[in-house]
C-alpha positions in Angstrom: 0.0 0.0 0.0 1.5 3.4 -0.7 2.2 5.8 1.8 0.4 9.0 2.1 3.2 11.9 2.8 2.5 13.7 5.9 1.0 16.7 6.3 2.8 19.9 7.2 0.4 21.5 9.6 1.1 23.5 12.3 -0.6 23.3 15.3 -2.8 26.5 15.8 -2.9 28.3 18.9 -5.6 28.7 21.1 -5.9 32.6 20.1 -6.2 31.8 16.3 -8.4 29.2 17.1 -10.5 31.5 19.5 -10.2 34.5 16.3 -11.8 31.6 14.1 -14.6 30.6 16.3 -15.9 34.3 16.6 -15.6 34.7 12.9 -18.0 32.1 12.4 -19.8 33.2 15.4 -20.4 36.7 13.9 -21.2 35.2 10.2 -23.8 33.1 11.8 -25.8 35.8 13.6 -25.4 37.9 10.9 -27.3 35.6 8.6 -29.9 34.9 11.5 -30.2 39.0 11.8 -31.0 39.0 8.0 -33.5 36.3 8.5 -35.4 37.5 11.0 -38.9 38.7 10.7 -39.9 41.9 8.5 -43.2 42.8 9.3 -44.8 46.1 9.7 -43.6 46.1 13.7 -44.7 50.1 14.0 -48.1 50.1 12.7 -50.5 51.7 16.0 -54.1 51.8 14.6 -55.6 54.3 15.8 -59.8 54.9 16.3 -61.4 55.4 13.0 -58.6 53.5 11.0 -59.7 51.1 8.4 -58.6 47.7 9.6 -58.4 43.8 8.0 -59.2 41.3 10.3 -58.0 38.0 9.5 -60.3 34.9 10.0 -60.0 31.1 9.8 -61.4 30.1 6.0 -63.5 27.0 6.9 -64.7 24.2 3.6 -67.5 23.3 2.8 -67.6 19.8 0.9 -71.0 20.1 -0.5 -70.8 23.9 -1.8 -67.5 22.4 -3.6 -65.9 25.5 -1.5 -61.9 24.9 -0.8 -60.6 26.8 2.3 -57.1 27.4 0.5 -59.1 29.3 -2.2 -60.9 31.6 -0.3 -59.8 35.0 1.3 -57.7 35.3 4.6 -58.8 38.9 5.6 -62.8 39.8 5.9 -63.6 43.8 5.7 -63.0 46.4 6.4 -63.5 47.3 9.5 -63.1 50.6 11.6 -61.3 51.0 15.1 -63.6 51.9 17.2 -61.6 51.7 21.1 -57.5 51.1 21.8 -58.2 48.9 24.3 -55.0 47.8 25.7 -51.4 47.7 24.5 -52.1 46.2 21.4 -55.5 45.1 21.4 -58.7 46.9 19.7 -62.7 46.9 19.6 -63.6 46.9 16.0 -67.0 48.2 14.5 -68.5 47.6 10.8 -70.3 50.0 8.6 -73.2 50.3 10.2 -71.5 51.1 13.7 -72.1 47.2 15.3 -69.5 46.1 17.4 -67.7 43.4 15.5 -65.6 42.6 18.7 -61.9 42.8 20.1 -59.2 41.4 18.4 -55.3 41.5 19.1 -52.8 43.9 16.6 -51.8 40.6 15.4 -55.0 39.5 13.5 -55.6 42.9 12.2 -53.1 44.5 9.0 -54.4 48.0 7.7 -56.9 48.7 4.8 -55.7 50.1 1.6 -58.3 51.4 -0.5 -57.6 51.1 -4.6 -57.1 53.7 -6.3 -59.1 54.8 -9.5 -57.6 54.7 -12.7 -57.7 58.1 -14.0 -58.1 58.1 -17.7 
């Protein structure tokens, strides 16, 4: 069987071994820090904003209705109390309390805009 020649490594030293570790450490949590979440974090509703509240689609097998094609958001809504830190009373268009729901299940409404020809 041939013989393999010998590698010439040097043994490292527990500073450049330290100095690596941290690189890697750094690269790492920079790649977490770019993967962390981007969502709209500074968004306050405040009373009278127009609000999406997001529901849970339910099928229905004799309609031939298919949760994953219907919409996510019902609406809109208006805010109608801050309750606490980041909960709200909503109302609908005809003033009826709709309930309270968490920031979380609410994203702002964006009316379209009219094409202008």
């Amino acid at each position: 069987m041939p013989s393999l020649p010998a590698l010439d490594r040097e043994d490292e030293g527990i500073d450049k071994k330290l100095e690596k570790a941290y690189s890697k450490m750094r690269k790492r949590a920079e790649a977490r820090r770019k993967r962390h979440k981007r969502g709209n974090v500074t968004w306050e509703p405040k009373v009278n904003d127009k609000v999406l509240v997001k529901q849970q689609p339910m099928s229905e097998a004799v309609k031939g209705i298919t949760s994953k094609f219907m919409y996510i958001y019902e609406g809109p809504f208006w805010v109608n109390k801050v309750l606490e830190h980041s909960a709200y009373e909503l109302k609908d268009e005809r003033g009826k309390v709709r309930g309270e729901f968490n920031k979380r299940q609410l994203k702002p409404y964006r009316e379209e805009k009219e094409d202008k020809k």
